[in-house]
C-alpha positions as CSV (number, residue, x, y, z in Angstrom):
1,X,0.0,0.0,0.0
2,X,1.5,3.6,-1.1
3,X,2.5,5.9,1.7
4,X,0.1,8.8,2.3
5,X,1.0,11.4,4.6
6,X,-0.8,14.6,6.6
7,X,-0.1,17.4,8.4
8,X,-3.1,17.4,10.8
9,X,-3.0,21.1,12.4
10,X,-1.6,23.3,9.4
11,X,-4.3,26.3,8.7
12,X,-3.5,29.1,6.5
13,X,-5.2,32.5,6.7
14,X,-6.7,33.1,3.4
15,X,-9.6,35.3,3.4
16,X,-9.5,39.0,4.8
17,X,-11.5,37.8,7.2
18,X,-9.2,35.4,8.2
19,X,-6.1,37.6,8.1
20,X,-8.3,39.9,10.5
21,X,-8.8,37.4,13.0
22,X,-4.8,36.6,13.1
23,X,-4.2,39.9,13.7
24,X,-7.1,40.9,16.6
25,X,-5.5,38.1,18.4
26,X,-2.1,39.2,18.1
27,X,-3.1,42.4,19.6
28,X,-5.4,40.9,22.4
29,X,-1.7,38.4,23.1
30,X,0.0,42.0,23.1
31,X,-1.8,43.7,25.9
32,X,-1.0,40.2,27.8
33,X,0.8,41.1,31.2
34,X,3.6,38.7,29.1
35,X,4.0,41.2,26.5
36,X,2.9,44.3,27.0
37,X,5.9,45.4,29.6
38,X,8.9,44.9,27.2
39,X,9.8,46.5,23.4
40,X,11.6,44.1,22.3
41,X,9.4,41.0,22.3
42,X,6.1,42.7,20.9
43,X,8.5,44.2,18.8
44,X,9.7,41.0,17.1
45,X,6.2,38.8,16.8
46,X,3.9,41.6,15.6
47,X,6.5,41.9,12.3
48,X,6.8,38.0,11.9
49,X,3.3,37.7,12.0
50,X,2.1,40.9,9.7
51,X,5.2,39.4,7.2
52,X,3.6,36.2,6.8
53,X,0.4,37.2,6.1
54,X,1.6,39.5,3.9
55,X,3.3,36.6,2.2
56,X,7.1,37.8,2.7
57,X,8.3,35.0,4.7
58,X,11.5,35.8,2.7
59,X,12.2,38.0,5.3
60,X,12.1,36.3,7.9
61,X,15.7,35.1,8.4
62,X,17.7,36.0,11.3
63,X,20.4,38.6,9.7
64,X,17.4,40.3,7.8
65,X,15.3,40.6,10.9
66,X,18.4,41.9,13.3
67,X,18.7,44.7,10.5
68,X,14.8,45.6,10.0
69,X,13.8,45.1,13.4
70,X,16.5,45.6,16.0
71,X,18.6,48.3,13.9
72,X,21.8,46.2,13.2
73,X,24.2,46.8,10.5
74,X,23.9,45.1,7.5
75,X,27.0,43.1,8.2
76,X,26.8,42.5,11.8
77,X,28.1,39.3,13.3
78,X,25.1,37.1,13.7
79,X,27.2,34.6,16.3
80,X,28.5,37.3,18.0
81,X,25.4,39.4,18.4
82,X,22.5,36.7,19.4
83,X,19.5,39.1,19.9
84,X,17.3,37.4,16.9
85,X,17.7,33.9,18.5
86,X,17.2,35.4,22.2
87,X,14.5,37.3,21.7
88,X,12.8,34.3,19.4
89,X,13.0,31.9,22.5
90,X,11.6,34.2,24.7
91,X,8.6,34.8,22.6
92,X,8.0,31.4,22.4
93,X,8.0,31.1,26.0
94,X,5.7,33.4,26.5
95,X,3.1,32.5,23.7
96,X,3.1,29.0,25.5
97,X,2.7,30.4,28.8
98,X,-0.5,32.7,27.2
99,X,-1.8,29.5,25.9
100,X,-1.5,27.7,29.1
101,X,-3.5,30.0,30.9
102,X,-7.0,28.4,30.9
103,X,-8.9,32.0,30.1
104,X,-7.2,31.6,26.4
105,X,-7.9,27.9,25.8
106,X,-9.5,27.4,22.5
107,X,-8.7,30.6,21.1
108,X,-7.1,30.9,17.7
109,X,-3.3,29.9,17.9
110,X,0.0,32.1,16.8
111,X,2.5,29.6,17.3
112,X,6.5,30.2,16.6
113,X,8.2,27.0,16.5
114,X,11.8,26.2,17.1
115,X,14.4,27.0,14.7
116,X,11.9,28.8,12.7
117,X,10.7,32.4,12.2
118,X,8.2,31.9,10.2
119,X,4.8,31.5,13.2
120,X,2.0,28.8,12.3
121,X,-1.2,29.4,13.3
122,X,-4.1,27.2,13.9
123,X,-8.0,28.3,14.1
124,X,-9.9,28.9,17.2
125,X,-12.0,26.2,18.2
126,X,-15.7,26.9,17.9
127,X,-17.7,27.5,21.3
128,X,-20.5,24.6,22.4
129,X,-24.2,25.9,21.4
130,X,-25.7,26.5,25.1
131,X,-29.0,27.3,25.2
132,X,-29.9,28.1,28.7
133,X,-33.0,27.0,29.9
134,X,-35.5,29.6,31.7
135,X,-35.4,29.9,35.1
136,X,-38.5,29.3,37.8
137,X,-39.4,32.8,37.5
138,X,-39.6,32.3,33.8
139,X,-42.3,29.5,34.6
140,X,-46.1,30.7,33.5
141,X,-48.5,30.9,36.4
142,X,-51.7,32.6,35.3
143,X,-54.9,30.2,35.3
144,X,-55.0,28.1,32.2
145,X,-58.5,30.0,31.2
146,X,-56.4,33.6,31.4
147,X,-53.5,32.3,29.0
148,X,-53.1,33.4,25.5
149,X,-52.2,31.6,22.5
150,X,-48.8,33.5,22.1
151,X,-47.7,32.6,25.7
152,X,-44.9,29.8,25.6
153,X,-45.8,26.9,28.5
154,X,-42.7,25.1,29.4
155,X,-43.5,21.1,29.6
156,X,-44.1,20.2,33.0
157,X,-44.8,23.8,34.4
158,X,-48.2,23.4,35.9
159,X,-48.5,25.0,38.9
160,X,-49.7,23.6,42.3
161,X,-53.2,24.5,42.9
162,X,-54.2,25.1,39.2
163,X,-58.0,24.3,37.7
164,X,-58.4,20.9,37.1
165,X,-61.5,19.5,34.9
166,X,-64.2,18.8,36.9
167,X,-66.7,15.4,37.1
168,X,-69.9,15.6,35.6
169,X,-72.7,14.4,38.3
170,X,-74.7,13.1,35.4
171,X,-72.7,11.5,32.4
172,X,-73.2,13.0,29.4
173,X,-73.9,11.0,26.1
174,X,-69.7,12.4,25.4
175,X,-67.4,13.6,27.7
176,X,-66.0,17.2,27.3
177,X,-62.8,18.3,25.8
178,X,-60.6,19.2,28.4
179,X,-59.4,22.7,28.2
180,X,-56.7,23.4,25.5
181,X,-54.2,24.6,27.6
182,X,-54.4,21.1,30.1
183,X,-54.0,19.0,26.4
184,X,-50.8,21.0,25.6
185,X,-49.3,20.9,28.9
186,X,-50.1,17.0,29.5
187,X,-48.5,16.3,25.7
188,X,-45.6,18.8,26.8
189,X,-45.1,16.9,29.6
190,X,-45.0,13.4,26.8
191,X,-42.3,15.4,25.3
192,X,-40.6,16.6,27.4
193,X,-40.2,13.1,28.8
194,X,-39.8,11.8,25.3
195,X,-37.2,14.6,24.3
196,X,-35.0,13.5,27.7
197,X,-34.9,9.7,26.7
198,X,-33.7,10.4,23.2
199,X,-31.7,12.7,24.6
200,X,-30.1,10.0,26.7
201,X,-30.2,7.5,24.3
202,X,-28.1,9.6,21.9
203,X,-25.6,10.6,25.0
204,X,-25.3,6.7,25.4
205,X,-25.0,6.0,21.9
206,X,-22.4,8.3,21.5
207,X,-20.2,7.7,24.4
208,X,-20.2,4.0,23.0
209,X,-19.3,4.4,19.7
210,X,-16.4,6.4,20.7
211,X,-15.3,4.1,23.3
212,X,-15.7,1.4,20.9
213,X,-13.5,3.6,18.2
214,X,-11.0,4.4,21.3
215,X,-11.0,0.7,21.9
216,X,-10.6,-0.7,18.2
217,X,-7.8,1.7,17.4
218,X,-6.2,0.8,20.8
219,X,-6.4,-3.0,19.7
220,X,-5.6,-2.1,16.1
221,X,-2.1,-0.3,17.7
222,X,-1.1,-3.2,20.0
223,X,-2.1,-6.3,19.2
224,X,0.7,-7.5,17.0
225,X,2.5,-6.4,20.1
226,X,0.1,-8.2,22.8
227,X,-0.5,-11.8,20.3
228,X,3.4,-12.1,19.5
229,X,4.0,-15.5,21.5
230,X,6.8,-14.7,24.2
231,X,7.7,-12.1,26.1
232,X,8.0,-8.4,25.0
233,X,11.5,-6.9,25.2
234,X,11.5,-3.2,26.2
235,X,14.6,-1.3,25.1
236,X,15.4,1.9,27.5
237,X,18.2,4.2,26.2
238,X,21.0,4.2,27.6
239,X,23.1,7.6,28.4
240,X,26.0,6.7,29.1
241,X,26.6,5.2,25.3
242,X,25.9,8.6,23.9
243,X,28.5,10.5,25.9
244,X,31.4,11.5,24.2
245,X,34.4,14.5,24.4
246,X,32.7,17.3,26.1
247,X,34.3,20.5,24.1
248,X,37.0,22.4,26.5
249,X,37.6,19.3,28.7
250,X,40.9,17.4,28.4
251,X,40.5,14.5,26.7
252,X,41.6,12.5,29.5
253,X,39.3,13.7,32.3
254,X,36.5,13.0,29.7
255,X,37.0,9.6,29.6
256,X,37.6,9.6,33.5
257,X,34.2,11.4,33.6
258,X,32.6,8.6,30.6
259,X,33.6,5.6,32.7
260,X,32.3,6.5,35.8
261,X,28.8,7.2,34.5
262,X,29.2,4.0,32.3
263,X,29.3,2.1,35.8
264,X,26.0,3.8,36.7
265,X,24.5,2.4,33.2
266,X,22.4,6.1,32.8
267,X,19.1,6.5,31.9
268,X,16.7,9.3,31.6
269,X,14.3,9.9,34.4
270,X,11.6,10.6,32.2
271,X,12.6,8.1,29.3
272,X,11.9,5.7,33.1
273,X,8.1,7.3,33.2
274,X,7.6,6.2,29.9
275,X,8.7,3.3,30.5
276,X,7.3,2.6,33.7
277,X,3.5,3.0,32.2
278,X,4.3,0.7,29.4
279,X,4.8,-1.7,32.3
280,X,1.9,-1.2,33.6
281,X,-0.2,-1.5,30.3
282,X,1.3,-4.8,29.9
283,X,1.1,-6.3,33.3
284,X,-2.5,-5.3,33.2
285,X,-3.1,-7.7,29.9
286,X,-1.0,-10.1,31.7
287,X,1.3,-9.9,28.8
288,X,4.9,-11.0,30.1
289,X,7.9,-9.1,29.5
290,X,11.3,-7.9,30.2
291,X,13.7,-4.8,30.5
292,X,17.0,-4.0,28.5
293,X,19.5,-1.6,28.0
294,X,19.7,0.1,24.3
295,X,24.0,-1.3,24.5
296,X,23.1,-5.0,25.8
297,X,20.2,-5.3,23.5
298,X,21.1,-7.1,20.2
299,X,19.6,-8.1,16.9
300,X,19.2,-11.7,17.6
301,X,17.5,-10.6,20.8
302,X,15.3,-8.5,18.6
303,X,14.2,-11.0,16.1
304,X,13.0,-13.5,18.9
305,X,9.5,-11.6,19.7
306,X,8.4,-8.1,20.3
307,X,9.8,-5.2,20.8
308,X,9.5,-1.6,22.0
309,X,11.9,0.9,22.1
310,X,11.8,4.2,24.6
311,X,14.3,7.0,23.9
312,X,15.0,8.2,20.6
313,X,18.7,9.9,19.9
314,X,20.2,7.7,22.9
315,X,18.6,4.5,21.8
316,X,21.0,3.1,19.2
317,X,17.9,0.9,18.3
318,X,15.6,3.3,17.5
319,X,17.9,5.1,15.8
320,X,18.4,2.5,13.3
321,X,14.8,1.2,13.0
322,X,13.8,4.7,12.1
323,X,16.5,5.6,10.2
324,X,15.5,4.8,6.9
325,X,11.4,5.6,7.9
326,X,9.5,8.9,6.4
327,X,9.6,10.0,9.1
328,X,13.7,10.4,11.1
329,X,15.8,12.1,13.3
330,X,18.6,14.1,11.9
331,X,21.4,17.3,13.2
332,X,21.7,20.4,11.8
333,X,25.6,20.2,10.8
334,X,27.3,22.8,13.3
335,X,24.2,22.9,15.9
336,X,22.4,21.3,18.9
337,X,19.2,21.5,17.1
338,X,17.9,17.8,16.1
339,X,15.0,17.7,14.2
340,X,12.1,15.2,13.0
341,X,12.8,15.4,9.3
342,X,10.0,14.4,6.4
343,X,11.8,12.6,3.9
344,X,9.6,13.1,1.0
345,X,9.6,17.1,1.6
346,X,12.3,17.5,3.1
347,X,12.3,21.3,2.0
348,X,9.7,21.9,5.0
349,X,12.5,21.7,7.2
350,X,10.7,19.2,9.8
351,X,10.2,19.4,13.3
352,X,13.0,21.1,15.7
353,X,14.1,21.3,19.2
354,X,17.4,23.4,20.4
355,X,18.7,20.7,22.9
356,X,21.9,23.3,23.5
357,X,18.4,25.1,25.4
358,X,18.3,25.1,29.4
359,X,15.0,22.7,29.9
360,X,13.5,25.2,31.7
361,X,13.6,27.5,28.1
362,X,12.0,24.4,25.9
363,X,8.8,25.5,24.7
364,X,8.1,22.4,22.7
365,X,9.0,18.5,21.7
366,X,8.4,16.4,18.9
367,X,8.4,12.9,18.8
368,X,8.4,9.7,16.7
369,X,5.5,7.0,17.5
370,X,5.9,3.7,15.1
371,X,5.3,0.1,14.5
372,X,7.2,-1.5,12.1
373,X,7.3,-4.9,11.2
374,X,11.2,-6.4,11.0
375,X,11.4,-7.3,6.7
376,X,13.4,-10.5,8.0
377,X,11.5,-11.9,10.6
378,X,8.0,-10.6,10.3
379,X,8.2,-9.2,15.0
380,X,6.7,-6.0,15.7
381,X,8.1,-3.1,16.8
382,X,7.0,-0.9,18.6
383,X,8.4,2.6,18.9
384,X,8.6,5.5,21.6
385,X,11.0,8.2,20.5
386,X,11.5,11.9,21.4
387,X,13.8,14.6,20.4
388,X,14.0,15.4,24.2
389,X,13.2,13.6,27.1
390,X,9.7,15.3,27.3
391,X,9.0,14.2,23.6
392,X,9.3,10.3,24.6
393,X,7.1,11.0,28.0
394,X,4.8,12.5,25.0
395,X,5.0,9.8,22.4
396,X,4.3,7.1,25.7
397,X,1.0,8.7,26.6
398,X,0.1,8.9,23.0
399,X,0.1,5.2,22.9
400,X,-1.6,4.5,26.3
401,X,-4.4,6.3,25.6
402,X,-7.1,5.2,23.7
403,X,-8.5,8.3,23.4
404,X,-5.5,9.5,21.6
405,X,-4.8,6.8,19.5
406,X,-7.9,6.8,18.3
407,X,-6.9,9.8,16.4
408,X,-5.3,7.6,14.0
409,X,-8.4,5.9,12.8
410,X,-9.6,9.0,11.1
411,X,-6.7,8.9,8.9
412,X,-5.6,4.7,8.7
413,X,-6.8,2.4,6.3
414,X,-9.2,-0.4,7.3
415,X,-7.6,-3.4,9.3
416,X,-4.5,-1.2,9.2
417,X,-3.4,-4.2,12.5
418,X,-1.1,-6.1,10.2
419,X,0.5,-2.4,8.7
420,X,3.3,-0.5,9.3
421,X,2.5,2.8,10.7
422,X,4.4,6.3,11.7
423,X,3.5,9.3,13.2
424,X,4.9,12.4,14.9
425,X,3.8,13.5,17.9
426,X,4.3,17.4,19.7
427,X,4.1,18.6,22.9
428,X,4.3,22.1,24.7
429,X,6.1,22.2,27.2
430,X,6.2,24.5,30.1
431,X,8.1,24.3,33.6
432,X,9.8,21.4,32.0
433,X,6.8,19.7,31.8
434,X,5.5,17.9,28.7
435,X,2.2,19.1,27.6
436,X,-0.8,16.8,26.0
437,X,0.3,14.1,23.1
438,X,-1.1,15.9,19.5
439,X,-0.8,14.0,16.2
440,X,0.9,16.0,13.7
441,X,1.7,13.8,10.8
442,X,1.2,10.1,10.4
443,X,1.7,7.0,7.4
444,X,0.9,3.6,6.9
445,X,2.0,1.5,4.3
């Protein structure tokens, strides 16, 4: 089956009115408490964003923007003088601190992504339809002789104490119509009732066909993983395997420093998390399993059952697995910043994250979420892989929650059990702390 890949939260401001709305929320994000005390950082995301609607995202390249916005000379030392990149980070920070606040959930989105200067944006999300229902003093009380036909009677709002049809002493040869406000009210009152169980029974209806669609994508996603006979072998990243010279330290005290965290075998706190709840997903399936470092793991081992790996650049496993996927990790020659790359539009320039940043200063992670079938053997594998640690914590709750893997159904072939699939995954982070799992791209083939 061909490859067919999305980019789920791409939106593009068209229309004036569109370009409008991008623009009243930049100045509502403005007069923010985060913005509106400082120059420079206003300064910076009111001309990226008025650029790209404009359509001159051109411009928007860091010696071109230290010229136009922050008065440099045309031939000013861009690795000397950082202000662009400074000022960039700090307006993402802030943008995801603004969205965290809950009084801005749902509004439309200005988003500046990492090693980018070109802001994304996505569209508000539209409000619930509320209709509020009148209150008791809303409730019509007047005698049901003294009500007009214009007067709206809300089912069920007969008062205590009003007129009811009286018994005739002597039968007539047919009884008399009851009065035509009692026949609306005692049919309101059918309604009503009739309008709350269908009510109900659509409620039900729906909570179960999503459950069932959170519950078939969920055994869609892991039961290759959960029928494999055997255990399942679960492939932590080890550190300690990544560390290398350290610039400005000797050599020597290098590899002093190298074998004494070697002896500690290092993993990643939150790479532990991670795995820690895919330990608990399997226990409670009764599925057995067992733990591995990313250096003691080897192919034979691989090929005997399933498989999933946890960490991405520090797991040499993953690494290979997804190296030659859609979807893979590269550098930027010269940098810190690792990125998700898309191999069939590579131009796009994937998904980044500065790792040279402080944590604290990470506004967002991206990670990897596969399974892949081994072309030799026919195991599944099963991958959880961020840029950062806060990616992988990301790419784990993506796959432990129905709810979110669900989201792949909407965009998977039928039966897609026995396929390989891919996705990326981001994250906000804020306080170091990884935000909600959202699908970004995925493929099956």
């Amino acid at each position: 089956m061909a490859e067919e890949g999305q980019h789920l939260d791409d939106w593009t401001p068209l229309t004036e009115e569109d370009r409008t709305a991008v623009l009243g929320q930049l100045e509502q994000m403005l007069e923010s408490p985060l913005f509106r005390n400082s120059k420079r950082y206003p300064n910076l995301l009111r001309f990226l964003v008025e650029q790209t609607l404009a359509g001159n995202e051109s411009l928007l390249r860091e010696r071109l923007l230290g010229v136009t916005v922050f008065h440099r000379p045309p031939d000013y030392d861009t690795n000397q003088d950082t202000v662009v990149r400074l000022t960039a980070s700090e307006v993402r920070k802030r943008i995801a601190q603004y969205y965290h606040q809950p009084e801005h959930a749902g509004q439309l989105q200005i988003d500046l992504r990492p090693g980018s200067y070109v802001p994304v944006f996505r569209p508000a999300e539209p409000a619930p339809l509320i209709r509020p229902l009148p209150g008791p003093e809303e409730a019509v009380d007047e005698p049901a002789a003294e009500s007009s036909a214009s007067e709206e009677v809300l089912p069920g709002a007969q008062e205590a104490g009003e007129p009811q049809p009286r018994l005739a002493l002597v039968p007539p040869l047919r009884a008399p119509a009851p009065p035509p406000l009692a026949v609306f009210r005692g049919y309101g009152r059918v309604l009503a009732a009739a309008v709350v169980l269908l009510a109900l029974a659509a409620a039900s209806l729906f909570w179960w066909h999503a459950n069932q669609a959170a519950h078939a994508a969920d055994q869609q996603l892991w039961a290759p993983i959960l029928h494999e006979p055997g255990q399942v072998r679960l492939v932590i990243a080890d550190l300690s395997a990544t560390l290398g010279y350290t610039p400005g330290r000797e050599p020597k005290q290098a590899g002093a420093l190298l074998e004494v965290l070697r002896m500690g075998e290092l993993v990643n706190y939150r790479d532990s998390l991670a795995l820690s709840g895919i330990v608990g997903f399997l226990s409670r399936r009764n599925k057995p399993y067992m733990l591995e470092l990313s250096t003691q793991a080897t192919y034979p081992d691989l090929q005997r059952g399933a498989s999933v790996l946890v960490g991405g650049l520090d797991n040499v496993w993953t690494m290979r697995v997804t190296g030659a996927l859609r979807y893979h990790f590269i550098q930027r020659p010269g940098t810190y910043i690792f990125a998700i790359e898309d191999r069939k539009h590579p131009e796009q320039g994937g998904w980044n994250a500065d790792l040279a940043q402080a944590p604290d200063h990470s506004v967002e992670d991206y990670a990897i979420v596969a399974r892949i079938f081994d072309q030799t053997t026919g195991r599944p594998v099963l991958v959880a892989a961020g840029l950062g640690a806060n990616g992988t914590a990301a790419a784990a709750e993506f796959l432990l929650d129905p709810a979110r893997t669900a989201e792949l159904t909407a965009h998977a072939p039928r039966d897609w059990q026995r396929l390989n699939m891919e996705a990326v995954i981001r994250t906000q982070i804020l306080d170091n702390h990884a935000g909600p799992p959202h699908l970004v791209a995925c493929t099956f083939w």
